[in-house]
C-alpha positions in Angstrom: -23.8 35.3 50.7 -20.7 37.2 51.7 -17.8 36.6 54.2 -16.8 38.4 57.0 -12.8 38.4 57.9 -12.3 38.6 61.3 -10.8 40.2 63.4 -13.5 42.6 61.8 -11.2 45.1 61.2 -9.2 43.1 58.7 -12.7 44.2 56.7 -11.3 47.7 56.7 -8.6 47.3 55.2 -8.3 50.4 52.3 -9.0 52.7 55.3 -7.2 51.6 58.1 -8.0 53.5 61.3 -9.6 56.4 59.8 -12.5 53.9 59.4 -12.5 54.4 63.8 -14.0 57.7 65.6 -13.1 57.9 69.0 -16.1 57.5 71.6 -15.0 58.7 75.2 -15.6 56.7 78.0 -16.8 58.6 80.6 -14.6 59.8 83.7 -10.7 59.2 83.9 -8.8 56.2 85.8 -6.1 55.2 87.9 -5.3 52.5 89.6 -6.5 48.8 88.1 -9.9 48.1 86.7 -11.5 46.9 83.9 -14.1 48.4 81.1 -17.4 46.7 78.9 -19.2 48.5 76.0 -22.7 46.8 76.1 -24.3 46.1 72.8 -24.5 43.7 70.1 -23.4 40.3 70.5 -20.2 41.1 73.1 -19.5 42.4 76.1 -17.1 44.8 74.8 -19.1 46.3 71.8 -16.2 48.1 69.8 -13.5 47.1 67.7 -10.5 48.4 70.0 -9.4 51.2 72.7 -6.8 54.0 72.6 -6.1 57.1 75.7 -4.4 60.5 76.7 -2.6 60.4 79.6 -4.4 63.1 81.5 -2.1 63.4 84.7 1.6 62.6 84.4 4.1 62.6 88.0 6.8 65.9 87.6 9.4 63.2 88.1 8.5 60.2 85.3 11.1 61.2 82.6 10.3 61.3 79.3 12.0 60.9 75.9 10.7 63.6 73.2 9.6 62.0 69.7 6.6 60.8 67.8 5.5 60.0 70.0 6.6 60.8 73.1 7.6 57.8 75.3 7.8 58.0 78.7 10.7 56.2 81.1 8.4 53.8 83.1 5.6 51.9 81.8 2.7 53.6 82.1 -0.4 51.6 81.3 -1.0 47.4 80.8 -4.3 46.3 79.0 -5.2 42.9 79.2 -7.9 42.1 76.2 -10.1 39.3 78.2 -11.8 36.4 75.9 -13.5 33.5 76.7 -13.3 30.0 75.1 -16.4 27.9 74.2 -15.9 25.9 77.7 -16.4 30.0 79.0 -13.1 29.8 80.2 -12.1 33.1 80.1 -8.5 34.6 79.5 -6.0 37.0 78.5 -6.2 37.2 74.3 -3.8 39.7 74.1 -1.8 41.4 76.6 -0.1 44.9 76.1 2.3 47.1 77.9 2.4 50.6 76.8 4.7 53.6 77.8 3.3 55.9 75.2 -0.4 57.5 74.7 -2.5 57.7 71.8 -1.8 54.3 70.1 -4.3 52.7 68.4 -4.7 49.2 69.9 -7.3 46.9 67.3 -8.7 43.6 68.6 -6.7 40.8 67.1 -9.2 38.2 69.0 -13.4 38.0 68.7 -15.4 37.7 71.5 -14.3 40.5 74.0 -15.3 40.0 77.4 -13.1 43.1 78.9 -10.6 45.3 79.2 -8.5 44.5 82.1 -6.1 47.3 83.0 -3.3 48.9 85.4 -2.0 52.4 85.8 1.4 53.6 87.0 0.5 55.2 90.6 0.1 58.6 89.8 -0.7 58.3 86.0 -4.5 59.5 85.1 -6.2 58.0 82.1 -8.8 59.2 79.6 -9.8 55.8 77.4 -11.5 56.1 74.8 -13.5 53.5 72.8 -12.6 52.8 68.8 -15.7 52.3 67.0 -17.1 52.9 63.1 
C-alpha cells in the first residue's frame, strides 16, 4: 500500500504550486472573520489560501518590487486546528503586508481560517486547491 506525506502538499513536490488552481471565494472582506471549504474529511477542504488586495487607503504607502509590499500590515491569517482532546488552536499564524503569496498548510486537520484586515483594506481570497 502506498504512503501519503503530509502536509499533503509535500506529495507534490516536482510541481510545486503549479500543482494549485485558484478557486475564488465568493464576495470580498474586510474587517475580521473567518472562512470553511466544506468537503472531504475537513472543515477547510483545500490545501492552502492566497488574495488580491481589492481596495487599498490613498494614504497606506507602499514600497515598489516583486512584489509590492505595502508600509502597514495588511492582512493576519490564523490557520485554526484542533487536537484529538478537540481543543482547537492557532497551527500557524501569519502576518502579511504583501498580496498574492501562496500560503500552503504546514498542519492537517484545518478547522478555519481566522482572519483580520487593516481598516480600509478590501480582500478577494481565494482557495488553493488541485
Amino acid at each position: 500500500m502506498p504512503s501519503v506525506e503530509l502536509p499533503i502538499s509535500t506529495n507534490f513536490p516536482s510541481l510545486g504550486a503549479q500543482a494549485f488552481v485558484r478557486e475564488t471565494i465568493v464576495g470580498t472582506r474586510t474587517g475580521n472573520g473567518n472562512l470553511t471549504r466544506p468537503g472531504g474529511p475537513f472543515p477547510v477542504n483545500a490545501f492552502g489560501l492566497t488574495w488580491d488586495f481589492f481596495t487599498v487607503p490613498a494614504g497606506f504607502g507602499s514600497t515598489p518590487g516583486n512584489p509590492t509590499r505595502f508600509e502597514n500590515q495588511m492582512l493576519q491569517l490564523g490557520v485554526v486546528v484542533q487536537d484529538l482532546g478537540a481543543h482547537q488552536y492557532y497551527g500557524e499564524y501569519h502576518s502579511f503586508d504583501v498580496e498574492g503569496i501562496y500560503l500552503v498548510w504546514s498542519v492537517i486537520d484545518v478547522q478555519r481560517i481566522d482572519y483580520t484586515i487593516a481598516p480600509g483594506v478590501v480582500v478577494q481570497f481565494f482557495w488553493l486547491v488541485v
